[in-house]
N, C-alpha and C positions, 0 to 999 in steps of 0.2 A: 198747651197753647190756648186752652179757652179761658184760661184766667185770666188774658188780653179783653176780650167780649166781657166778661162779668164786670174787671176795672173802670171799666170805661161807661159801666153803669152804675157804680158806683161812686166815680168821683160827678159824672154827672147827675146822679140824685145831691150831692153836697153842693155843687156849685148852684146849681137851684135852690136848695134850701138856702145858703147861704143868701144869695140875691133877695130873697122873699123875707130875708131877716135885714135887709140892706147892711150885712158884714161886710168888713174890710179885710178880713184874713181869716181863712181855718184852721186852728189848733189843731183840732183831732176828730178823725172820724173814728167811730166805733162797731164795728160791722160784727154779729152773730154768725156764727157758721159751724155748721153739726160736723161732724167727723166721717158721716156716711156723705158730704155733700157732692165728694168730689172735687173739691177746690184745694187748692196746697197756700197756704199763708204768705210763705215766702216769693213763691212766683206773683201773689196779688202785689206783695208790698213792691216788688222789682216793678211791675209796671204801672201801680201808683206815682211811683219818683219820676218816672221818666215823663207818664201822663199829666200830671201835674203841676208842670215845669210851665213857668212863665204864666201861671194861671195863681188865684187865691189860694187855692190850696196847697200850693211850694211848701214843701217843708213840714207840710203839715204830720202830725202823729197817726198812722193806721196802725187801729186796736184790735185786739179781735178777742169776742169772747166766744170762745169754742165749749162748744155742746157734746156731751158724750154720745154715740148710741145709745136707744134704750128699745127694749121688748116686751111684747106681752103674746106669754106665753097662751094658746085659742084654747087650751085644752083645762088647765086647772086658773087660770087668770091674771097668775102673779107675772109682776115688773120684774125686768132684768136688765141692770148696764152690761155695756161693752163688756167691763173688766172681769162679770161672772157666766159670759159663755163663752161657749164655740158653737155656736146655734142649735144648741140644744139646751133645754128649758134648764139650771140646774134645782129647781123644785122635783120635778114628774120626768125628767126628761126624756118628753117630747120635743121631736121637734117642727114641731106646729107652730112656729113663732113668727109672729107681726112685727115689722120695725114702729113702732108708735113715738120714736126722737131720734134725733141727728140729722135729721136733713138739709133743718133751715140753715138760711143764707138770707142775709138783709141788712141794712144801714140802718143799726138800733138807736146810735146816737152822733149830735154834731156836734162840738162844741166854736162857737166863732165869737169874732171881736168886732 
């Protein structure tokens, strides 16, 4: 249910940006968002439709470029995706590891008319 709270900050960062572009309609927003963020896509886009209703942005397309995890291992240095751990380094495997990506979450892009 908190993807209700994040929506609602999202389409009101576009309807602001929109207004400060004096658009008459939103195509598409583009929103980043890591894999570790906690957010599920699908729940965002369900309460964009609804939230968006009778507003510029009806209709509009929510994109999402999704971020993999990523780590760095404290102990020898090296980067690691999602896809090559289980939270152990697989260089040294330590498991001394930093999340250093996926977290983000933000309105990368707008496109309006």
């Amino acid at each position: 249910m908190h993807e209700l709270g994040v929506t609602e900050s999202i389409l009101d960062i576009a309807l602001t940006k929109a207004q400060e572009a004096e658009a008459n309609r939103i195509i598409k927003v583009t929103v980043t968002l890591g894999e570790l963020s906690g957010f599920v896509p699908e729940c965002i886009e369900f309460y964009f439709e609804s939230l968006s209703k009778d507003t510029i942005a009806e209709n509009a397309n929510l994109e999402f470029n999704l971020i993999k995890a990523q780590f760095q291992c404290r102990d020898c240095a090296k980067l690691s995706s999602s896809e090559d751990i289980v939270w152990t380094c697989p260089y040294c495997h330590s498991h001394n590891l930093e999340v250093v990506g996926g977290r983000e979450f933000f309105v990368k892009d707008l496109e309006v008319e």
